[in-house]
C-alpha positions as CSV (number, residue, x, y, z in Angstrom):
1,X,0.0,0.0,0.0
2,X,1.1,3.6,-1.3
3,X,0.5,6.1,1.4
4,X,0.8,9.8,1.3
5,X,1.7,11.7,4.1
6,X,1.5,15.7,3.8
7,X,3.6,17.5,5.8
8,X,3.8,21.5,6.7
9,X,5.8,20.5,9.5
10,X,3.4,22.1,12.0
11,X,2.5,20.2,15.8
12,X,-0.8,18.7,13.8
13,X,1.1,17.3,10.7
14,X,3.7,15.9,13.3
15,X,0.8,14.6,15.4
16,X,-0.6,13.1,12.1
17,X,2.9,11.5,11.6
18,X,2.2,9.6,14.5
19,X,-1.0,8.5,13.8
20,X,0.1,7.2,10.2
21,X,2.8,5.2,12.4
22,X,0.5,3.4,15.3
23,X,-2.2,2.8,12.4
24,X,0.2,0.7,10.0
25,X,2.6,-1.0,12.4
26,X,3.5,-4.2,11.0
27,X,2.1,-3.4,8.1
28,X,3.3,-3.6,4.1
29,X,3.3,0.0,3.3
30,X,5.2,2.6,1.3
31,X,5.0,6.6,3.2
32,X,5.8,9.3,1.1
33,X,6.5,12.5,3.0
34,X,5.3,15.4,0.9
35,X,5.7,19.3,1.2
36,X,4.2,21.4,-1.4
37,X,4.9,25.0,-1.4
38,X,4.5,27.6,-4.2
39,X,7.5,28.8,-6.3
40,X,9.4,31.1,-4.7
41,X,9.3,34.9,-6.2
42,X,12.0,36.5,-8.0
43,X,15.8,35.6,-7.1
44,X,15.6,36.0,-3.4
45,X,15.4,32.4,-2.1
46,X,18.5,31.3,-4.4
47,X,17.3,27.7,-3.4
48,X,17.6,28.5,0.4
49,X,14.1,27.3,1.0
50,X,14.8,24.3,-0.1
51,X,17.2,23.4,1.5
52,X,15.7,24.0,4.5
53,X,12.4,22.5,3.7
54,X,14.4,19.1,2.8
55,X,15.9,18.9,6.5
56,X,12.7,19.4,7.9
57,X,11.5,16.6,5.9
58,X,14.4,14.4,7.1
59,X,13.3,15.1,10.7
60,X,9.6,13.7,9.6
61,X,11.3,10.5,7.9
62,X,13.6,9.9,11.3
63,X,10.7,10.2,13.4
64,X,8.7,7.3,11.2
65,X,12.3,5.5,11.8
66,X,12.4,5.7,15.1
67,X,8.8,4.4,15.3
68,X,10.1,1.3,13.3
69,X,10.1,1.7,9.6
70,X,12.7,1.0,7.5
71,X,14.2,3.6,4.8
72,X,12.8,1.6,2.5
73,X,9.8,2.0,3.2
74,X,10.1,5.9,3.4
75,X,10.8,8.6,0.8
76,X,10.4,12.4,0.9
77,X,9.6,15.1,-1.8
78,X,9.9,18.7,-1.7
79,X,8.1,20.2,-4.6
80,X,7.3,23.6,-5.3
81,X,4.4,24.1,-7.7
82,X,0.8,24.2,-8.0
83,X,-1.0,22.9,-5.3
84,X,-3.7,20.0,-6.2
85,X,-2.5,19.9,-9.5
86,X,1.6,19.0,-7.4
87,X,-0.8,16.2,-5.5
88,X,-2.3,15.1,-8.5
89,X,0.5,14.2,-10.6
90,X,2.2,12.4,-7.1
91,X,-0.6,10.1,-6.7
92,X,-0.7,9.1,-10.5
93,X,3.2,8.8,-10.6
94,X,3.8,6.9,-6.9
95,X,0.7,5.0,-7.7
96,X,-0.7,6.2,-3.9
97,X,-3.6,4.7,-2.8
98,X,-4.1,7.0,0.5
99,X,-3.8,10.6,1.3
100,X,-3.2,11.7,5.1
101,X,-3.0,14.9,6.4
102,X,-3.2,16.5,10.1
103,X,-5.6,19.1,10.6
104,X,-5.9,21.5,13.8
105,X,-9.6,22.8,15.0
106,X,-8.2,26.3,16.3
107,X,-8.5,28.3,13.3
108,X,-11.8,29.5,11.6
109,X,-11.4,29.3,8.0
110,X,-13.0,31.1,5.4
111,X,-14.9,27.6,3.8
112,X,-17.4,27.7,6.9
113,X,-16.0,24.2,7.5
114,X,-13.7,22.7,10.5
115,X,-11.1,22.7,7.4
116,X,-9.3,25.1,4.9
117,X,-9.7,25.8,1.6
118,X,-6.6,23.8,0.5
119,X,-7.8,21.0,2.9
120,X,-11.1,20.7,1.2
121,X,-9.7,20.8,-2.4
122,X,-7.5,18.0,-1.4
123,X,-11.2,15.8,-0.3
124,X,-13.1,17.0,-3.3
125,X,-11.4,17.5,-5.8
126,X,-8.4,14.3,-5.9
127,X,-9.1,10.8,-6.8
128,X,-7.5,9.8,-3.5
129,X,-9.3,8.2,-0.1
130,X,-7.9,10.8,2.7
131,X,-7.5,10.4,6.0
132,X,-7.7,13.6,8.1
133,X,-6.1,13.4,11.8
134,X,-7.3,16.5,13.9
135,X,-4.7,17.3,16.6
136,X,-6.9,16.2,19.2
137,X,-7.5,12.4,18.1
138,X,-6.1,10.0,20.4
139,X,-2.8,7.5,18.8
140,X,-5.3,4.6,19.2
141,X,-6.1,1.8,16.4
142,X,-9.7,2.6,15.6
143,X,-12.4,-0.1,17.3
144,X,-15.7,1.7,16.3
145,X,-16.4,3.2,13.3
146,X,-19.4,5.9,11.8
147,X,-20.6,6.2,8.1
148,X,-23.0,8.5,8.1
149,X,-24.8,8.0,4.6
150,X,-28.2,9.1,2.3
151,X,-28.0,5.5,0.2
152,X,-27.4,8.3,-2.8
153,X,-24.8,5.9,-4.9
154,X,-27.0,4.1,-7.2
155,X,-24.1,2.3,-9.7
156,X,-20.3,1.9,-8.5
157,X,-19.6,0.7,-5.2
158,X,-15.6,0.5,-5.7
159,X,-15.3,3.8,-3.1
160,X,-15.3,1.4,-0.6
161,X,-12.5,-1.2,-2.3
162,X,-9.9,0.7,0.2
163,X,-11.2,-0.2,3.5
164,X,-9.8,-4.1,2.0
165,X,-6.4,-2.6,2.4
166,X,-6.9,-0.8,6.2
167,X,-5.6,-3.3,8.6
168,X,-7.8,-2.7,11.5
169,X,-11.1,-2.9,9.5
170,X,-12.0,-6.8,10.6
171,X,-11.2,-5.7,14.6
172,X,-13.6,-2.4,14.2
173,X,-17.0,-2.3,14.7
174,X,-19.2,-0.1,12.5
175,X,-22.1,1.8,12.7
176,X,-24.5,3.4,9.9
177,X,-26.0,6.6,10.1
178,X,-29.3,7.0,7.6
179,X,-29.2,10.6,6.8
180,X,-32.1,12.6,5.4
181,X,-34.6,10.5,6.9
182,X,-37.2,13.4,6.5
183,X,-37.8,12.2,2.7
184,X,-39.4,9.3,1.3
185,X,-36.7,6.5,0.4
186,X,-37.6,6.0,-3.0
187,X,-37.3,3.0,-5.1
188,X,-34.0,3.9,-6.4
189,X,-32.2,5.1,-3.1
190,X,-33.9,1.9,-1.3
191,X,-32.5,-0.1,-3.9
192,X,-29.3,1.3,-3.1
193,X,-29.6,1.3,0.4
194,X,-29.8,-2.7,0.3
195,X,-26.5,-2.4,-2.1
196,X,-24.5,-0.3,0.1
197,X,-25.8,-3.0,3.1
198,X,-24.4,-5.7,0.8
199,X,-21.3,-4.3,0.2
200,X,-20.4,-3.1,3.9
201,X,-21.7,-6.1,5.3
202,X,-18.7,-8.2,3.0
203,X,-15.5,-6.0,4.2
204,X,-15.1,-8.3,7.5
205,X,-16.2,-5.4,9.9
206,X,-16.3,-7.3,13.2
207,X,-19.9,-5.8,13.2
208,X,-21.9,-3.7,11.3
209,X,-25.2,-2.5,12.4
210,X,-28.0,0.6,11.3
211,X,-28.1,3.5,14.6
212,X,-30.4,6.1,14.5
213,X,-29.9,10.0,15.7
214,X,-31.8,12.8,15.5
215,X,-28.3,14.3,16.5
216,X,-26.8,13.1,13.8
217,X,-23.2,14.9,13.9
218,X,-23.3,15.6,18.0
219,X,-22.6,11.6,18.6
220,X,-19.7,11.5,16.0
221,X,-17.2,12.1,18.3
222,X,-18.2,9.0,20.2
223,X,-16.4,6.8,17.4
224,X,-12.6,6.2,16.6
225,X,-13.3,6.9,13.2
226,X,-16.0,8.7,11.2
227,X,-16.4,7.4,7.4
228,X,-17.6,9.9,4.8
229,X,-18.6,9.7,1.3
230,X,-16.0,12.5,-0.2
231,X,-18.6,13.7,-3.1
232,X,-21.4,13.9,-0.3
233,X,-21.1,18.0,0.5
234,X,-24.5,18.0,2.0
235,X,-23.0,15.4,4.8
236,X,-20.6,18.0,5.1
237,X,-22.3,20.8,5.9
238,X,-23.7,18.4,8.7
239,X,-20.6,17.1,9.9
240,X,-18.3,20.0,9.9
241,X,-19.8,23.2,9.7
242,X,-18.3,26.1,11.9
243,X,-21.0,28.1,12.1
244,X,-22.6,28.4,15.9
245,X,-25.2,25.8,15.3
246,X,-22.7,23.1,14.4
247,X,-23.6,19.6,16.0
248,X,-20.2,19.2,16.4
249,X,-16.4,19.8,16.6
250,X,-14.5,16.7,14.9
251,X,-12.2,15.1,17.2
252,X,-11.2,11.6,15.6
253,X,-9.8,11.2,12.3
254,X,-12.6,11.4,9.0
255,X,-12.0,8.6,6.3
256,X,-12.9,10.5,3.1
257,X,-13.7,7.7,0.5
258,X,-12.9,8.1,-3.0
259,X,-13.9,6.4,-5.8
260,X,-10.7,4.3,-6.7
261,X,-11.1,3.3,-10.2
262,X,-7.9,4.3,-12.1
263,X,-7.7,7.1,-14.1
């Protein structure tokens, strides 16, 4: 398994670091530690940045080394360029198969989310599952697990092919959320909703079973992991809105789940 880790070197990517660490111990995986920064202006940085940037990148590799991976299992990149589009071209060239980045809830950010801007490009808008790590989540493996879902897919179920590849998925028990349960489950959605059941209830979950909230995002924080259907922005605005009447503040780490069909 390919595994992106981005790094800006701040106390949540390090924290983030650590989660990646304690969540693939033992495991067959491949981390690429990745800092994207854009180009420098004019001739005042005569390389100096990266230079610097590449040290701090050693410090992240050491600290997944002294946590028990090899160096062969760990390679950084420095790039300076376009944001997404530096991501984008990563993932297609390392073959990555996972995104994770660390995320602090101090700031408010301009999206109305518990996220930035470049944070919720990186969910929406790259064929990559993501795992998010707020600062606050505790280095545990993950034993229950939330997906929150509408039954809204109606044809390719292959967003879920990466929880085959997560390592504590058969020792974590999962919930489902029905969302919008004020509207009629039509015949398509139900249809979907039996799908969905099918396909969940095949990844060796140690349980899976339907819960029911009018409270929907308050409980969240009650898992080890919430789940979340990456093209599903009205989930979003549930889960992770800022505003005052948020349900919640996200304190475990959020699976965003990508289709994974190769480009």
């Amino acid at each position: 398994m390919n595994i992106v880790l981005l790094s800006d070197f701040s106390s949540a990517s390090t924290h983030m670091l650590e989660y990646a660490a304690m969540l693939f111990k033992n495991q067959k995986v491949n981390f690429t530690i990745l800092h994207i920064k854009a180009p420098c202006k004019g001739e005042s940085c005569s390389g100096k940045c990266g230079v610097v940037f590449s040290q701090n990148l050693k410090k992240d590799q050491n600290l997944l080394i002294k946590k028990g991976y090899h160096t062969n299992q760990l390679q950084t990149k420095f790039i300076e360029g376009a944001y997404i589009e530096s991501i984008r071209s990563v993932i297609t060239e390392d073959q990555i198969d996972l995104i994770m980045l660390g995320n602090s809830n101090k700031g408010a950010y301009s999206t109305g989310l518990f996220f930035d801007k470049k944070t919720l490009e990186i969910i929406t808008k790259v064929k990559c599952s993501v795992v998010l790590v707020p600062e606050e989540a505790t280095i545990d493996l993950p034993r229950t697990a939330l997906l929150p879902t509408d039954f809204s897919i109606t044809s390719d179920y292959s967003i879920f092919n990466i929880l085959t590849s997560l390592p504590f998925v058969n020792q974590t028990h999962l919930s489902l959320l029905p969302t919008g349960l004020n509207k009629t489950l039509g015949p398509n959605r139900k249809h979907s909703k039996e799908l969905i059941s099918k396909v969940i209830n095949s990844l060796e979950f140690k349980s899976v079973k339907e819960i029911y909230s009018t409270n929907k995002a308050s409980c969240i924080n009650g898992f080890d992991l919430v789940m979340v259907l990456a093209k599903n922005l009205s989930i979003f605005q549930d889960l992770f809105s800022s505003s005052i009447d948020s349900l919640c503040r996200p304190e475990v780490p959020i699976l965003f789940l990508h289709d994974s069909r190769k480009l």
